[in-house]
Structure formats: C-alpha cells, structure tokens
MIMIKOL-517070 format. One record per residue: residue in one letter; x, y, z of N, C-alpha, C in turn. Coordinates in steps of 0.1 Angstrom, whole numbers, plus 5000, padded with zeros to 4 digits. Each point is the difference from the previous one (the first is absolute). Layout:
% MIMIKOL-517070
AXYZXYZXYZ ...
END
This chain:
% MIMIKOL-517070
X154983218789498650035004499250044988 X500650094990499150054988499649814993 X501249954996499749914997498549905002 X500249995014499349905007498650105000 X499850104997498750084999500149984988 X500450064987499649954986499549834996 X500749955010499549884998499149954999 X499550045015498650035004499050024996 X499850154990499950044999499449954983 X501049954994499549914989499449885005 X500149945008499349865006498450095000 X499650145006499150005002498950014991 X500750064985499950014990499549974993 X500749844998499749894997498849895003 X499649995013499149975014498750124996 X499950124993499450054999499450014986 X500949944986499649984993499449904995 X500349905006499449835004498650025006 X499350115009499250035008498850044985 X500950074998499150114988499549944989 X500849894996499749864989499149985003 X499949915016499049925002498450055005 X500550115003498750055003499250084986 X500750034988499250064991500249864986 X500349925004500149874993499349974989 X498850085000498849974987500550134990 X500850125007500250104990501349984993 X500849975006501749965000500549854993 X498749915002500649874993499849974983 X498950094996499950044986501050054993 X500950105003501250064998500949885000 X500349935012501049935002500049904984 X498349954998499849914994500550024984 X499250115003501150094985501249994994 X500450075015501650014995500849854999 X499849875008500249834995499849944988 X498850044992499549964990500950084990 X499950134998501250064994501449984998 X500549995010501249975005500649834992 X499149875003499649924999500149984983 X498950054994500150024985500950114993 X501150055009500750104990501549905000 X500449935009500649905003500049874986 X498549945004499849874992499950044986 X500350144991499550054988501550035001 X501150045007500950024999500250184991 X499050055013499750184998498950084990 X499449874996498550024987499350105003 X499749915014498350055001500750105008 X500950095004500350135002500250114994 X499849914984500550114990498750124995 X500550104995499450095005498549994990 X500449894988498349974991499749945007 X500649915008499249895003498650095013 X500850075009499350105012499050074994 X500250064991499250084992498649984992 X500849864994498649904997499049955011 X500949965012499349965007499150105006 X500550125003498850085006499050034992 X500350024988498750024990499149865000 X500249925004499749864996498850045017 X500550045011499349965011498950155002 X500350074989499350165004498749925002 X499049954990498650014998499649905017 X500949885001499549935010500050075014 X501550095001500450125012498550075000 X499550044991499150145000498949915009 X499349904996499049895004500149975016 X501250005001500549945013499550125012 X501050094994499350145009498849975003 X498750054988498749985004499749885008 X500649874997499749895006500349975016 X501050084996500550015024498550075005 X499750094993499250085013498849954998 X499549914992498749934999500249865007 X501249944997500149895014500150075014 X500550085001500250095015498850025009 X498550034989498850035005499649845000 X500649914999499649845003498949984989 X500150044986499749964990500949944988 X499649964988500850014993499149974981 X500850064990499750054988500249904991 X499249924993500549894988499850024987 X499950125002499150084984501350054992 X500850045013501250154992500749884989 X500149914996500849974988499250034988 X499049934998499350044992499250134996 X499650045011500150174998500950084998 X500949915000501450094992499550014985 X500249864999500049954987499050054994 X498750015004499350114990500150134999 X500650055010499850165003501249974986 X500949975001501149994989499350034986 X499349895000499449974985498950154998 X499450065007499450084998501250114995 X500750015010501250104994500349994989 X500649864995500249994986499250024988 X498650005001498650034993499950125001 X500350095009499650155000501250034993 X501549985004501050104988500049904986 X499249874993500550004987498849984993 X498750005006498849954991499550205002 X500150035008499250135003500750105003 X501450004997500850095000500450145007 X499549915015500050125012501050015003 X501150095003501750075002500049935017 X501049964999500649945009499950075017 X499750145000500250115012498849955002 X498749964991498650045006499649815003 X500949864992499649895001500349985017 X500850015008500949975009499350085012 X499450124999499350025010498649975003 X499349944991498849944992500249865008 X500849934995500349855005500050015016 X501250075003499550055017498949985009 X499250084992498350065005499349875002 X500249924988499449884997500749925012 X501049975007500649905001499650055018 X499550105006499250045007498549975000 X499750004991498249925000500549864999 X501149934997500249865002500049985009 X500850055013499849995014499250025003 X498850124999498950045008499149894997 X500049914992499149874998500249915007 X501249985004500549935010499550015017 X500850174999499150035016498550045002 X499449964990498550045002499749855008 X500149904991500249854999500349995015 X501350005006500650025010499550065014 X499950124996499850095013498550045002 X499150014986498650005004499549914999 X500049894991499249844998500549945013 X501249975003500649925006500149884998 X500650014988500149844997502250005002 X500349905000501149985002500950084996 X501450075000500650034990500449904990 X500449845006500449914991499049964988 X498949985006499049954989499650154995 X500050105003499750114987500850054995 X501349955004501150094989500049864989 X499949845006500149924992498850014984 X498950065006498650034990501050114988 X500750125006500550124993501249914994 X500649925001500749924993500149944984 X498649905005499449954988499550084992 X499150105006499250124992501250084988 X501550045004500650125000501249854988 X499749905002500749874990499050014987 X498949975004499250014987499950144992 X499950115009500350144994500950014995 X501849934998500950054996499949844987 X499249915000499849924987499150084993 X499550085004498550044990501050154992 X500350045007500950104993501250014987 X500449895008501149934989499549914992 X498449945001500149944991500149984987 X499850114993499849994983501550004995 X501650085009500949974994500949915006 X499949995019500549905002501050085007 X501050064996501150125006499850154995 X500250065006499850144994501750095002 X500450044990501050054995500350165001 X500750065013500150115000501350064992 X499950124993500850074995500350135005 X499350035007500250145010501450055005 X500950024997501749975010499950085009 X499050075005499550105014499749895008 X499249944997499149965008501249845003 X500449954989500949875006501350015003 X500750155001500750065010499849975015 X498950024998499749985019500749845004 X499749904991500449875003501849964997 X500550074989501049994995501050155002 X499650055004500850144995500650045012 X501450114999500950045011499750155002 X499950025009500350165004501150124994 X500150044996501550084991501250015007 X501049994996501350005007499950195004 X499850104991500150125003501749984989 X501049935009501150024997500849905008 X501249944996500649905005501550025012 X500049985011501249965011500649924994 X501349994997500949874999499449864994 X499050044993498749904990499349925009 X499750115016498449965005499250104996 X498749974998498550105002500450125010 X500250094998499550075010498850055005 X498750024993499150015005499849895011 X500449864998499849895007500750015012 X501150035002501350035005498850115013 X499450084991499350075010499250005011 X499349914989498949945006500149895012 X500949965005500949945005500550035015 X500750114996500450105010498450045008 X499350064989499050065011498649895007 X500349864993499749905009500750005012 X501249995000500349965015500250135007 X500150134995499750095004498550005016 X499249954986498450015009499849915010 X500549884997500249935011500950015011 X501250094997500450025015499550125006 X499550054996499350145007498449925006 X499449944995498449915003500849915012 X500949925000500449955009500650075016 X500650084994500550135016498550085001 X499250054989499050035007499549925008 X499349864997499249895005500749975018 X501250035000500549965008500350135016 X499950154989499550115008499350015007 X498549944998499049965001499849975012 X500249834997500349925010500550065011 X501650075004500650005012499050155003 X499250064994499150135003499049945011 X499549864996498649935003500149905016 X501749984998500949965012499749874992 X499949954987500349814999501149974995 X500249895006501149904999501050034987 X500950024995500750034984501549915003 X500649964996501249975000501450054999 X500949965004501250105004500350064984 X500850155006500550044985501249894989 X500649935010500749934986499549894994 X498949975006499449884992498650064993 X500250115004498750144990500750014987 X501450055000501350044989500049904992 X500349875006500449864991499250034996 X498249995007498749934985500250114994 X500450154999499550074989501449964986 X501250005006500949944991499849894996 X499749905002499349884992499049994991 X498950085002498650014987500750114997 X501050104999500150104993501449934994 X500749955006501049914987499149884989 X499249925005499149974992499850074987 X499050115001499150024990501150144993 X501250065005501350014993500249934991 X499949845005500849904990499350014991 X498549964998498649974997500350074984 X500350165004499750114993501549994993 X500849975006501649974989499549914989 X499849905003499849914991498950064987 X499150045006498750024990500550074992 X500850175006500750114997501249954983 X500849885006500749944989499349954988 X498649974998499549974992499350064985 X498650035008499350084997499650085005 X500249965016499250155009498949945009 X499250095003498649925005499050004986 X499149905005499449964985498550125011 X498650024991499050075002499349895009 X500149915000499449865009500550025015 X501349985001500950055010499150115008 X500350114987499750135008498449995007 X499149954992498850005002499649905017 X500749875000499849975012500950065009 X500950075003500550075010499150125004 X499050084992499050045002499150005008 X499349854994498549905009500950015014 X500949935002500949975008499850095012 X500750124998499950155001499450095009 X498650004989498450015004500049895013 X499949894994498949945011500649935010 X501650035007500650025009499850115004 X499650154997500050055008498750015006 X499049974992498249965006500149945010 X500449904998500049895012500650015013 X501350114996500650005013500250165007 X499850114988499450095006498950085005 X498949954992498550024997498949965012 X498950035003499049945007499449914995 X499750014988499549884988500649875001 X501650015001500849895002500149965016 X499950085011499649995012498749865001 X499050064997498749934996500149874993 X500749994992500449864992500449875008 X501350095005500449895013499149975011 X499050115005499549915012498449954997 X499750064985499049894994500449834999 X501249984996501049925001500249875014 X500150085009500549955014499149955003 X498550125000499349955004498750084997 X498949904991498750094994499150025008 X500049955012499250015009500250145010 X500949995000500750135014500350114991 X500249994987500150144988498650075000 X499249895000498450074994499650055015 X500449965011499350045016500650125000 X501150014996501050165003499750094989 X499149994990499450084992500550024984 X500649904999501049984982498849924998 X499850084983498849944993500849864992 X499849875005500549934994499749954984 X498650075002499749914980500750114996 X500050135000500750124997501849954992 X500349975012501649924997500049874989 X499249965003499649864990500550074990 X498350104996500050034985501250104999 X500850065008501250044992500749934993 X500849895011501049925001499749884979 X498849965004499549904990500250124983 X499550205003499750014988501550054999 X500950015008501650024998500649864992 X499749925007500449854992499550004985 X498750054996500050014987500650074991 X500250125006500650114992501949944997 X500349875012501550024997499349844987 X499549925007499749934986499950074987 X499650134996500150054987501050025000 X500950085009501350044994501549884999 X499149885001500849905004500149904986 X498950044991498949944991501250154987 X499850105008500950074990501349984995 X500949975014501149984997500449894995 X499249825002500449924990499150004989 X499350094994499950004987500250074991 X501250105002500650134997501749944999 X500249885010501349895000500049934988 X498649904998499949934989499950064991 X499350154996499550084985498849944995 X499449925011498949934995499149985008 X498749954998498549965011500149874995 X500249895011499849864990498949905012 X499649914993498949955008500249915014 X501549985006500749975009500450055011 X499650164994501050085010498949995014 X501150035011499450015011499849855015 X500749894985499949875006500850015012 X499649965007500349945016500850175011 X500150094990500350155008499250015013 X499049955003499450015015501049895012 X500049884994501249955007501450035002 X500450084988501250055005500150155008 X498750035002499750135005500349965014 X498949935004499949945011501349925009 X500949954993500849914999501850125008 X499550094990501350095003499550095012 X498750025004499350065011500049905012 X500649875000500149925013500849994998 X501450024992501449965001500450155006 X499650094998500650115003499550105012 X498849885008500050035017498550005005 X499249974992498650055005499649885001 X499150015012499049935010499249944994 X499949835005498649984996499350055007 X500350005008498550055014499950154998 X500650064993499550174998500750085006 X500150114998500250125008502050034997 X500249914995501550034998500649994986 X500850065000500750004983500150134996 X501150044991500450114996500350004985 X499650124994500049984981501750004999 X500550055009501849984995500449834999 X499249975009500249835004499449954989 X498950034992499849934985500650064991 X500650044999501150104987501249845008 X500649975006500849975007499649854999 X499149914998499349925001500449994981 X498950054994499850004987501749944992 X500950085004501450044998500449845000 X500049985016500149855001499949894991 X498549994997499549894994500550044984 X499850114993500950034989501449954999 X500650005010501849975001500149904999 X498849875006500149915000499749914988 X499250074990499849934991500850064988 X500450155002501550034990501149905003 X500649975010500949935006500049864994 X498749915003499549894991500449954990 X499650104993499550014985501850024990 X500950105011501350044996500849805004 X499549945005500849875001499149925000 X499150024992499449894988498849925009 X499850045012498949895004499450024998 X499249834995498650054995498650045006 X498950044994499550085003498649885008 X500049935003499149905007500749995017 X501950025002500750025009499850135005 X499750114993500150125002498550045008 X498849924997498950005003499849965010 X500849865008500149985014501150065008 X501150034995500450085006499750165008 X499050074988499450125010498849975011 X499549874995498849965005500849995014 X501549945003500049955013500450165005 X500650064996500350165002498850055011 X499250024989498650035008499549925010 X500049865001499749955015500650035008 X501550034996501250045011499450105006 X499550154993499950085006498750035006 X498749914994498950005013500449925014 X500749904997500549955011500650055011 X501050104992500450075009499450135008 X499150044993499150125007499249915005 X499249855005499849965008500649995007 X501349935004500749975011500550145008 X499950104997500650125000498750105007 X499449934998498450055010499849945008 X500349884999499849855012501050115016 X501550014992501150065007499150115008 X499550084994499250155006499249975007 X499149884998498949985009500249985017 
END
C-alpha cells in the first residue's frame, strides 16, 4: 500500500513539475537554455570552458553588456526602446578617461560625475520621447549619431586615451580581497556566496508567504524545496569555481548590485508596479492615474545612468578611451534583453532574465571562440539565437491569447 502511494505520489510530482515548466516557460526555458549551452561546451572543450579562468573571464567579459541589459528590459517593457546606450557608453567612457588623466580628477569624484552625466544622457532621450513625442526609435537613433560623433571629437587629437589610475581600472580588472584563504578558496568570496543564496531563499519563502496570506495559487512544498536546491546548488557552484581562482572580480560584484537594486524596484516598489502596467497597457495606466511621461522620464534617465556605468566598466577593462568603444553594445543590450524573456509587446520581462540572457549570449561566443569558429559563424549563429527567442515569446503569446 505505502508503495503504491509513494508511487503515486512521485507520478504526481512529476505531472506537477511538467505543469510548472510549461506554464512559466518564458522564465524556466532561459535557465534550461543555459544550462545546454554549458553543458554542451564543457563537453566539446573537454572541461575548458568550465575552468574556473575561463568563468571568470567570462563574467567580466559580460558585466558592461549585463548592466545595459538591465536598463534595457525596462525600457523595452514600457514598449520603447534605446539605440544611443552603446555609444553613450562609449563617451561617457572617454570623458572618464579625460577627467582622471588630462585634469587629474581622483577617481571617487570621476565616477560619480560620469553618473550624473549619463542621467542627462537619458533625460535627452525622454524629453525627445515623452514630451516631443517623437519615436523612441528615431530619437534614440538621432542620440546615437550625436553621442558617435561626441566620442570622435573627444578622442580625436590622440585617437585612444591611456589610463593609469589602478583605482579606477580595478573596477574593470581587479578582485575583491580574499581576507584570507579555505583550503586555497577566497573566503570573502566563499562568503559572498553563502549570503547570496542565503537572500534568495528567505526572498523566496517570503514571496511565497505572501502569496498563500493573499490565498494565490503557490506550488507544492517539494517542488518549492527542489527549486530552492537547484539555483542554490547553482550559484554554490558559480562561487566554488570563482572562489578557486581569484574570487569575485569588482565587475562581478558591481552587477550583482544593479541586479539587486533594480530587482527589488521592480518587484517590490510602486515605481516598479507602475512600469509594468505602463507596459501592459498605456492607455488603462494613464485612466487609473500613473503619470505615464513621469515613468518615461524615469525609466529612459535610469537607462542613461546604467549606460555611464556601463561606459565605466569597459573602459576601466581596457585602461583605455578608444574611438570604437561602444560599437554595436546597444545590440547586444537589446539582444541579451530578448534572450532572457522580455516582450515585444511590453509589459513583461525581468532584470534577472537579462543578467540571464546577457550570460547566454556571452557563453555562446566564449564557447565559439574556445573551438575556433570563426567569427562571421559566430555572427549568425547569435543572430539565429535571437530569432529563436522573439519567436518564441510570439508563439508563447499566440498560446495565452
């Protein structure tokens, strides 16, 4: 009898985890896609791209695009979108670099400066936007060209500009301090680690408190247990690996931050309340009393401010301002913000899902690059990536409708 009940009992389990796939499919198949691609190239490298430089490199490699991405989910969310943030990187960069080595401003006061700035970059945008009403496409495309020529006129008398600061290109290159070593991991990292998945399972049993308070729908406790054992064996591993190396690098740390923040805006906040149903729907936001240009000009001068710190982190990577930077960073903004769950049509997507997204398209071109394909293969290969996954958030709405 126990038998034939355990049995059961796992069949229902099972029948119930198949349910939970399919129905959160846009949040859960990014993960899946993840973990294939990984899996996939740690195999065909014969354990490379698992090794703990290679992870390491790679996240530093996807910080500046990750930060962009964030900003970029919640400005496609409001059913807009931004063509400026690469090149507004790319100058906010070069300004950085001009203020610590031609004018010799300390690193504490360049970086919050660049910020400020990278906020009136957006507010040009949402003026354009939310009070002209001209397109977002055609006025972020004007802030584009404008913010291309600004970062040639800058550079032009040396062409690259050469930082020596090791504060300030720490941020791009530099690790966190071990404190002291475990069996030759980081322990600070080691820590940092722990009290990730710490936060996450307490945010998750809260979120889920919540819920059965409010009487909605939540899922059984052992398929509650599995997911928290799974993203908490995850980002365990995540932090083993890094832990063996160097540790977490300040890039690392810095987007787990953005990350952080503007997960919990969006999903604890009224601000972030407002975003989504500006989102869903701008018509039925503005009748129910959300000032929608209001949200514009947040959302657009938030996009700027991560374009500077995005503009920080790869030019603090390189030690340099050079008259390139910034090339095609709006596409891969955009790119890791529809791989990693958000709507064309608006109103949906989450900054974990562009951290998650970003990650993706990074692996895929570490992965590449670790077995030699070349880089014209590697160009249609993300390209089809990305159809995949607007394809699939159409069909996957088609399904809802």
């Amino acid at each position: 009898m126990n038998v034939i009940t355990e049995t059961r009992s796992s069949t229902g389990l099972i029948q119930e985890a198949k349910s939970l796939i399919k129905v959160n499919i846009r949040e859960y198949g990014m993960y899946i896609a993840l973990f294939v691609i990984m899996l996939t190239f740690s195999i065909l490298t014969d354990g490379l791209f698992m090794s703990s430089r290679n992870i390491s490199n790679l996240l530093d490699a996807t910080g500046y695009i990750a930060v962009l991405a964030v900003g970029m989910t919640l400005v496609i969310v409001i059913r807009h979108i931004d063509l400026s943030v690469g090149f507004a990187a790319g100058f906010l960069g070069a300004i950085a670099a001009i203020m610590l080595t031609k004018l010799g401003v300390p690193v504490y006061i360049t970086v919050p400066v660049i910020l400020v700035l990278g906020v009136f970059v957006g507010l040009f945008n949402a003026v354009l936007v939310a009070s002209v009403g001209i397109p977002s496409f055609v006025a972020s495309l004007a802030g584009m060209l404008i913010f291309r020529g600004a970062l040639l006129q800058v550079t032009e008398e040396t062409g690259t500009i050469i930082i020596k600061d090791p504060h300030f290109n720490a941020i791009g290159n530099g690790y966190i301090p071990a404190l002291f070593e475990v069996n030759g991991l980081h322990f600070l990292s080691l820590l940092i680690g722990l009290l990730c998945i710490v936060f996450y399972i307490y945010s998750e049993i809260t979120a889920r408190r919540n819920k059965i308070k409010y009487q909605f729908e939540v899922v059984s406790m052992p398929i509650f247990v599995l997911k928290l054992l799974f993203i908490s064996s995850i980002i365990a591993y995540i932090t083993w690996i890094l832990a063996g190396y160097n540790g977490f690098s300040w890039t690392v740390i810095i987007m787990l931050l953005v990350v952080a923040i503007y997960h919990f805006v969006t999903t604890k906040t009224v601000l972030g309340r407002h975003i989504y149903a500006v989102g869903s729907n701008p018509e039925a936001a503005h009748l129910s009393g959300i000032n929608v240009k209001k949200i514009t000009y947040i959302v657009f001068c938030s996009m700027g401010m991560l374009s500077a710190l995005s503009g920080i982190l790869f030019t603090a990577r390189l030690q340099s301002a050079t008259t390139t930077a910034g090339t095609l960073f709006e596409l891969d903004a955009i790119a890791a913000a529809y791989v990693g769950g958000v709507s064309a049509a608006g109103g949906v997507g989450k900054v974990t899902g562009a951290i998650i997204g970003a990650i993706v398209m990074a692996s895929l071109s570490s992965g590449m690059n670790l077995l030699g394909v070349g880089i014209s293969y590697q160009y249609m290969i993300r390209g089809a990536v990305l159809a995949a996954a607007v394809i699939f958030d159409v069909m996957t709405r088609r399904k809802r409708a």
